[in-house]
C-alpha positions in Angstrom: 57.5 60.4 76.7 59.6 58.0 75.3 62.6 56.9 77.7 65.3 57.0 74.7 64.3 60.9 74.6 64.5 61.5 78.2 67.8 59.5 78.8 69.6 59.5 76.1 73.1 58.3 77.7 71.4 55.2 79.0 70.6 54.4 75.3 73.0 51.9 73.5 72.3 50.5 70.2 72.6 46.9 68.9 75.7 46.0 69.0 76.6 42.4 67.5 79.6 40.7 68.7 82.6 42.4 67.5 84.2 38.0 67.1 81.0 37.4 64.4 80.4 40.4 62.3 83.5 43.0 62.5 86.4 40.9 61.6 85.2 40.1 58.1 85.8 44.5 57.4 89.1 43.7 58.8 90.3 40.9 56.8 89.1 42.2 53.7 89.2 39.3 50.9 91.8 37.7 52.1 90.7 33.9 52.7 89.9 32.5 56.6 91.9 29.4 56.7 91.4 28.1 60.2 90.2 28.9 63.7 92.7 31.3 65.3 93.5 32.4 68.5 90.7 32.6 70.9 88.4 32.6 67.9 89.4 35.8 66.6 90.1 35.7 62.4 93.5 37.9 62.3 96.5 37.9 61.3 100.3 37.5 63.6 103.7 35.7 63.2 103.8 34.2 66.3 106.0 30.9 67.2 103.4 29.4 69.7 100.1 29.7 67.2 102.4 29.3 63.7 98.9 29.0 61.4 97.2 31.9 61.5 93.8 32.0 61.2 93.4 34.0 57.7 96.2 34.5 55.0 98.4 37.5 55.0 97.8 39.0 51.4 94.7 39.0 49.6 94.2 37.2 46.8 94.8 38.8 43.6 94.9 37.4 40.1 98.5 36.4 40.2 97.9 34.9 43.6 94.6 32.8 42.2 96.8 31.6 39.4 99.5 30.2 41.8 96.8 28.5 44.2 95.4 27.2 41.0 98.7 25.5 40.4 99.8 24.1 43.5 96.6 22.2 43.2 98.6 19.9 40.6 101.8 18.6 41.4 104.2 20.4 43.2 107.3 19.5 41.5 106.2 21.7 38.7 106.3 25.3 40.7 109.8 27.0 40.6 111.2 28.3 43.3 110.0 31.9 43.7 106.0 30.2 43.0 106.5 28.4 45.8 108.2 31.5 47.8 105.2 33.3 46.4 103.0 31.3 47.7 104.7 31.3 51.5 104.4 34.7 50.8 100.9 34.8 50.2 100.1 33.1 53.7 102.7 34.2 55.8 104.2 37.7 56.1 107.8 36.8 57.7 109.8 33.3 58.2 110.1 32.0 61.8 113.9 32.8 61.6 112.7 36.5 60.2 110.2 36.7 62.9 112.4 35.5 65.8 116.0 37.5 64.8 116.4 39.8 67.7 115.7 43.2 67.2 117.8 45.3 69.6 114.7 46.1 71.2 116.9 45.8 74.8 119.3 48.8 74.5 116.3 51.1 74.1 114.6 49.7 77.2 118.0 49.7 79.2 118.8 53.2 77.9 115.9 54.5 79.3 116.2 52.3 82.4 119.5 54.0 82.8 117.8 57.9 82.4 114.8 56.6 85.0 118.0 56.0 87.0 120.2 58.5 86.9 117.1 61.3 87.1 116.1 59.5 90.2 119.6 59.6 91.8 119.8 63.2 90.9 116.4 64.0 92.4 117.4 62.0 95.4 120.3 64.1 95.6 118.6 67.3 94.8 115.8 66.5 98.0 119.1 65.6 100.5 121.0 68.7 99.9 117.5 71.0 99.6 114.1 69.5 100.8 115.4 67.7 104.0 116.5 68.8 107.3 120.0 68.1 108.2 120.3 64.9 110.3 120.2 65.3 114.7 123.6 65.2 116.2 122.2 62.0 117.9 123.8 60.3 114.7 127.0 61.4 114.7 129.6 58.8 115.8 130.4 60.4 118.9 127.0 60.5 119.7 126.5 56.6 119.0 129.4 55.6 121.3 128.2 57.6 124.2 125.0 56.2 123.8 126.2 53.2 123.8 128.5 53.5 126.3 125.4 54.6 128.7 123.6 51.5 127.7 126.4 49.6 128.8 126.7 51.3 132.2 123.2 50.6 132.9 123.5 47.5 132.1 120.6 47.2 129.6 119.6 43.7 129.0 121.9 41.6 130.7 120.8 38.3 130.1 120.8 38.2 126.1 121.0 41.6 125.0 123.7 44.2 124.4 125.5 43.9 128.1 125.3 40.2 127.9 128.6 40.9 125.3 130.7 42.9 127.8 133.0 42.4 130.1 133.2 44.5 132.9 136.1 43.0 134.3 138.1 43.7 131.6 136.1 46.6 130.0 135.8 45.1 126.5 133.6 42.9 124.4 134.0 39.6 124.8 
């Protein structure tokens, strides 16, 4: 029996490399212009690869015309051709591209929730989950203890009782 028929989970088809064959589906007819990132034929405004590898719009008859025409001499597009054509390639201006976008007061708004539901929960755990604290730390307790420590004279050469006075009874 045939092993595809007996395991059919350990099948897996021919798959070509997704760089070679798949990005032409995704670009459509728009027209590869260079290498791209990493190889890969797509389109992004970014400031650190400014060409991207294919243009941003397809080409239409309008936009065949224009290239047609900035073959020739460039003094003879108007203005809006030649925004048409910057158009064509690229989907936003760097200054377009790199205008902040107030992206930070959504991500400090929920920084603040995360917070304050933390704080709450930490709260909610003291007054609820925990145990109340041994009398061993209340301050009366401390400064017996201490007090003890100093009467036995723990660690007298660079420790605690090395900083009293026993003469005077106080720190030095």
């Amino acid at each position: 029996m045939n092993s595809v028929l007996k395991f059919p989970y350990i099948f897996k088809p021919n798959v070509q490399n997704i760089r070679t064959t798949y990005w032409y589906c995704r670009t459509g007819y728009r027209d590869v212009v260079g290498h791209g990132v990493n190889g890969i034929a797509g389109y992004k405004d970014d400031c650190h690869f400014p060409f991207p590898a294919v243009r941003f719009k397809e080409n239409t008859q309008d936009i065949c015309a224009l290239r047609e025409k900035e073959r020739c001499d460039w003094r003879m597009l108007c203005c809006e051709e030649k925004k048409a054509l910057y158009r064509a390639s690229f989907c936003q201006t760097f200054a377009e591209f790199q205008a902040p976008t107030g992206q930070w007061k959504f991500i400090m708004g929920w920084v603040f929730v995360v917070t304050s539901f933390t704080f709450w929960a930490a709260m909610f755990y003291h007054h609820y989950v925990y145990e109340p604290l041994p009398s061993t730390f209340s301050k009366e307790s401390q400064k017996a203890q201490l007090r003890r420590m100093l009467e036995l004279r723990v660690n007298p050469i660079d420790g605690i009782s090395s900083l009293w006075d026993y003469d005077n009874d106080k720190w030095l």
